[in-house]
C-alpha positions in Angstrom: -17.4 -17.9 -9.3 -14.9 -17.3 -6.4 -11.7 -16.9 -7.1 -9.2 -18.8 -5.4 -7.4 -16.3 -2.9 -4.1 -18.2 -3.9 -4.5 -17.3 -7.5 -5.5 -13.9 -6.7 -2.2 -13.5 -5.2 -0.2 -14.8 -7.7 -1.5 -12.3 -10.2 -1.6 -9.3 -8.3 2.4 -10.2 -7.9 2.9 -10.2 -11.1 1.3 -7.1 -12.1 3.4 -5.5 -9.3 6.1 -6.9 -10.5 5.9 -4.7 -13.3 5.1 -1.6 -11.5 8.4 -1.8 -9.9 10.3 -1.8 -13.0 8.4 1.0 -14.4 7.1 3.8 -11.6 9.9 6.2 -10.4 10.2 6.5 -6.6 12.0 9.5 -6.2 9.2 12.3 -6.5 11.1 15.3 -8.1 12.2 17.8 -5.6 8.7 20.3 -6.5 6.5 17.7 -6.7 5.1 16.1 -10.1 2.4 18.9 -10.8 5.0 22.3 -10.7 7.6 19.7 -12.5 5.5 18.6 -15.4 3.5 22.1 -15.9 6.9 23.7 -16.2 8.1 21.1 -18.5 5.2 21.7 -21.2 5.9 25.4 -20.6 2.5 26.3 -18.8 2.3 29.0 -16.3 0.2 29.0 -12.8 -2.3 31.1 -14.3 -2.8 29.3 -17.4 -3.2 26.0 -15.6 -5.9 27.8 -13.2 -7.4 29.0 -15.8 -7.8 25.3 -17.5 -9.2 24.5 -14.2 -11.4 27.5 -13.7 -9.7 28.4 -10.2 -7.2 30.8 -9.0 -3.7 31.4 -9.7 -3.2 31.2 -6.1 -4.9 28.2 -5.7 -2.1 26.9 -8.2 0.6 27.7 -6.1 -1.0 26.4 -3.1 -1.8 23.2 -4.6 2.0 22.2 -6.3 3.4 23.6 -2.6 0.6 21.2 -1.2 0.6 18.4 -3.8 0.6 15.2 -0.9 -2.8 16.3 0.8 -5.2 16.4 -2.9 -7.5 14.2 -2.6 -7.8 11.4 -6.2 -10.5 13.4 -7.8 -8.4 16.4 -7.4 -5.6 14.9 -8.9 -7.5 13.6 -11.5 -8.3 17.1 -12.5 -5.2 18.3 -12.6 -4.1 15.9 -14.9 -6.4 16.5 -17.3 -5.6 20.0 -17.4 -1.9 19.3 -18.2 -2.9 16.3 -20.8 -1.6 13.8 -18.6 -3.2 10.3 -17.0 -3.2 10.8 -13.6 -2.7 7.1 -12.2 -3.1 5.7 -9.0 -1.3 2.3 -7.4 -0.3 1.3 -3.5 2.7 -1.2 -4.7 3.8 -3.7 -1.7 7.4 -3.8 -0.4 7.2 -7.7 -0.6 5.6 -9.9 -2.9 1.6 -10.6 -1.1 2.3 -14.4 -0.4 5.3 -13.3 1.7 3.3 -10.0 3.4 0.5 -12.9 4.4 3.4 -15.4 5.4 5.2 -12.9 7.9 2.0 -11.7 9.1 0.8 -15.5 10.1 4.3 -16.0 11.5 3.7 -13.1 13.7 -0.1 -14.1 14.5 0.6 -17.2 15.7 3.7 -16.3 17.6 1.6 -13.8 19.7 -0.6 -16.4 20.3 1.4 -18.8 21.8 3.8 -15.9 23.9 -0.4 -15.2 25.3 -0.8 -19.5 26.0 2.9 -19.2 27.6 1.9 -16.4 30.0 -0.8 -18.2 31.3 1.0 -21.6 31.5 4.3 -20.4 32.8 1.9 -20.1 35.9 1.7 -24.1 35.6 5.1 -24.8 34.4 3.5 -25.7 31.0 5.2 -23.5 28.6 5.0 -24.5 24.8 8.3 -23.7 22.9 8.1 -26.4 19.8 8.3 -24.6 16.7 6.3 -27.6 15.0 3.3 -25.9 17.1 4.1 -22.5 15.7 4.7 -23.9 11.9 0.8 -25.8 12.4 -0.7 -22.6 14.0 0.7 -20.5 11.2 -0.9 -23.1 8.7 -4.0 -23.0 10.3 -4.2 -19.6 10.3 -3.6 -19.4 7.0 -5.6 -21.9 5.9 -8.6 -21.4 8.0 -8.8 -18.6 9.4 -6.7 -15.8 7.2 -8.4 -12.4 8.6 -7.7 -12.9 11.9 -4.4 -12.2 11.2 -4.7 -9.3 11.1 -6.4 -8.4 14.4 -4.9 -6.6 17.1 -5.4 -9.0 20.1 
């Protein structure tokens, strides 16, 4: 069964809803793995050992800690009895990210019709057309959106 995109929406909204009121955005200063491994007390070579790598390896990683890839992350959580979890949260709810994005769509569109009509004297400035193309994008057509034209 398909889901209705609408619905889909909603939800995801409200689950990020809640991950705004609970994940910090301010990373500590040394990054999250040097913070928490000094916090339970754990040295560089006793968390490389956990992970059966170097002690240098260590300190490169927490210097490095924004270019790990998941799996490495993963790992490393583990090792220091921790969930390592994973989210990309939206700076707007999704209905308005889609919104503004069909806004912008179909303004491009019509500034592209108005180049080629100004040559006529036929430019289109009614904002009723730029409310239906929005719909209609929206409704119709959603993924073009998001092209690059």
């Amino acid at each position: 069964m398909k889901v209705n995109r609408e619905i889909m929406c909603r939800s995801l909204d409200k689950k990020l809803i809640a991950l705004k009121n609970i994940v910090p955005f301010d990373l500590p200063e040394q990054g999250w793995i040097r913070t928490i491994r000094e916090a339970l007390g754990m040295t560089t070579s006793q968390l490389a050992k956990r992970l059966k790598i170097s002690q240098a390896r260590i300190v490169h990683i927490e210097k490095n800690e924004n270019n790990l890839k998941i799996s490495t992350l993963n790992k490393i959580a583990k090792a220091l009895n921790c969930a390592f979890v994973y989210y990309i949260i939206p700076n707007d709810n999704i209905k308005n990210i889609v919104s503004r994005q069909a806004h912008i769509k179909a303004s491009n569109i019509i500034g592209n019709v108005n180049k080629n009509m100004s040559l006529e004297n036929q430019l289109s400035d009614s904002k009723e057309i730029l409310e239906d193309l929005t719909k209609d994008l929206l409704n119709k057509n959603i993924s073009r959106i998001w092209d690059e034209d």
